[in-house]
One Martini backbone bead per residue (centre of mass of N, CA, C, O) as a GRO file, in nm:
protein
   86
    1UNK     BB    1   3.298   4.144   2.487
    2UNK     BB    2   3.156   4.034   2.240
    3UNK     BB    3   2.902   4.176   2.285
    4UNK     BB    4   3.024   4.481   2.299
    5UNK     BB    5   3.069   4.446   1.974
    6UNK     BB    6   2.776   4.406   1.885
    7UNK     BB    7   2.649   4.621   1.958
    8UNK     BB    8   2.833   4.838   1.838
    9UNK     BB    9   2.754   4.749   1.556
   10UNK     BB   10   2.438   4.805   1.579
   11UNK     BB   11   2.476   5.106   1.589
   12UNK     BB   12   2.627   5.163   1.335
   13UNK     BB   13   2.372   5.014   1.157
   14UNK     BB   14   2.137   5.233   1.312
   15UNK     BB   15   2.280   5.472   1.187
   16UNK     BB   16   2.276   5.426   0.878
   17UNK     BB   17   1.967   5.376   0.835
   18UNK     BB   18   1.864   5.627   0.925
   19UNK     BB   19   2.027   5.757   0.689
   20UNK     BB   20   1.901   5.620   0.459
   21UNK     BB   21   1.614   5.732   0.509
   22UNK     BB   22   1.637   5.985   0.389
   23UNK     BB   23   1.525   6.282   0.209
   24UNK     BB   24   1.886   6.366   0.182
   25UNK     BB   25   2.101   6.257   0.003
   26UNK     BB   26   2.364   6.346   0.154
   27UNK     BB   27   2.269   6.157   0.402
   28UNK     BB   28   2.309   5.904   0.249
   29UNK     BB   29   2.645   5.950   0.165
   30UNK     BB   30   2.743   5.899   0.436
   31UNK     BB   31   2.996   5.805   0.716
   32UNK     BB   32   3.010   5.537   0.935
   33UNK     BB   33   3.166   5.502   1.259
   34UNK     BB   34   3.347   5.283   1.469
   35UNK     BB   35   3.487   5.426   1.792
   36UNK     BB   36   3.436   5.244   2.017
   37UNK     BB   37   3.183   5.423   2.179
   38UNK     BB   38   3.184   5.550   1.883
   39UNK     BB   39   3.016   5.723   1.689
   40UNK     BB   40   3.144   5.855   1.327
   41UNK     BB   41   3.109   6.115   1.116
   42UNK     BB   42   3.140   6.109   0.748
   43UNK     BB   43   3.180   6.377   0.541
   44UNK     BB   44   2.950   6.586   0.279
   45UNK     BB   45   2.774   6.887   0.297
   46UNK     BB   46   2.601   7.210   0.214
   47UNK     BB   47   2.527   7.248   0.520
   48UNK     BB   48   2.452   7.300   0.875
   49UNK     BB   49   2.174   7.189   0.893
   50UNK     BB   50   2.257   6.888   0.775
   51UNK     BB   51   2.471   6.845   0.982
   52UNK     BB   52   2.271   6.858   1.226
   53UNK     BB   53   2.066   6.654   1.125
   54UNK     BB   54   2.229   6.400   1.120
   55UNK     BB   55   2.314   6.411   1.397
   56UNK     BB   56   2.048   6.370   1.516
   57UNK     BB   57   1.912   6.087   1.378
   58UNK     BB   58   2.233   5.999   1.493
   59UNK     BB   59   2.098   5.975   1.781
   60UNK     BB   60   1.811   5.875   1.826
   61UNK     BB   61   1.898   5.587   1.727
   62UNK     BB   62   2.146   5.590   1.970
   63UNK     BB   63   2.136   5.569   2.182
   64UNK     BB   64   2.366   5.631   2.450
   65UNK     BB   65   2.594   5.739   2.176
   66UNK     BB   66   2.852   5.863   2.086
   67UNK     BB   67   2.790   6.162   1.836
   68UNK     BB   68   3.056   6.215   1.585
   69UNK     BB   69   3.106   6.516   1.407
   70UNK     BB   70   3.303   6.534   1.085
   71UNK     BB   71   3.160   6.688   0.907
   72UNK     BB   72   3.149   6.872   0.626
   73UNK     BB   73   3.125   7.203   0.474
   74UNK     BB   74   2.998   7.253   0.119
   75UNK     BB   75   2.976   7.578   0.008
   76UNK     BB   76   2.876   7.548  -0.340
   77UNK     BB   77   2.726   7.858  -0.389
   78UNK     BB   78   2.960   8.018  -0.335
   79UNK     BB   79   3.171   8.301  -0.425
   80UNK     BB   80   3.431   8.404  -0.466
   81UNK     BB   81   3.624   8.698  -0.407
   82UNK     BB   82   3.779   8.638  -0.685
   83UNK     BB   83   3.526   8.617  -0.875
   84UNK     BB   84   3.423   8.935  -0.848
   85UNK     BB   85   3.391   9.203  -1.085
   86UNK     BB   86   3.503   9.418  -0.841
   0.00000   0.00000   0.00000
């Protein structure tokens, strides 16, 4: 059992650095987390483009480890119908 809590501490290791690695700012400031037998993504990006790429990233990274993807998408520029002047 305690090996199995080593390697899945590994993965989610392994799942951070990928995403260190990024050179897109906002995946670099994501949360990686151990949920049993899964990794879990949590944060915000401004994309859905960015959520799907750590997506793919901490995926590869971990191969055959369940990666649950929690992040939200704050698009940023968008701006409100109450915002807008007609």
């Amino acid at each position: 059992m305690a090996q199995t809590l080593l390697s899945l501490s590994d993965v989610a290791s392994q799942a951070k650095a990928a995403l260190a690695r990024s050179r897109i700012f906002d995946l670099r400031c994501l949360d990686v987390e151990q949920e049993g037998e899964s990794v879990v993504l949590r944060g915000r990006v401004d994309s859905f483009y960015h959520k799907q790429l750590a997506q793919e990233l901490v995926r590869v990274a971990v191969d055959k480890t369940e990666v649950i993807n929690a992040i939200s998408v704050d698009y940023r520029g968008e701006v409100a119908a109450d915002d807008l002047p007609w």
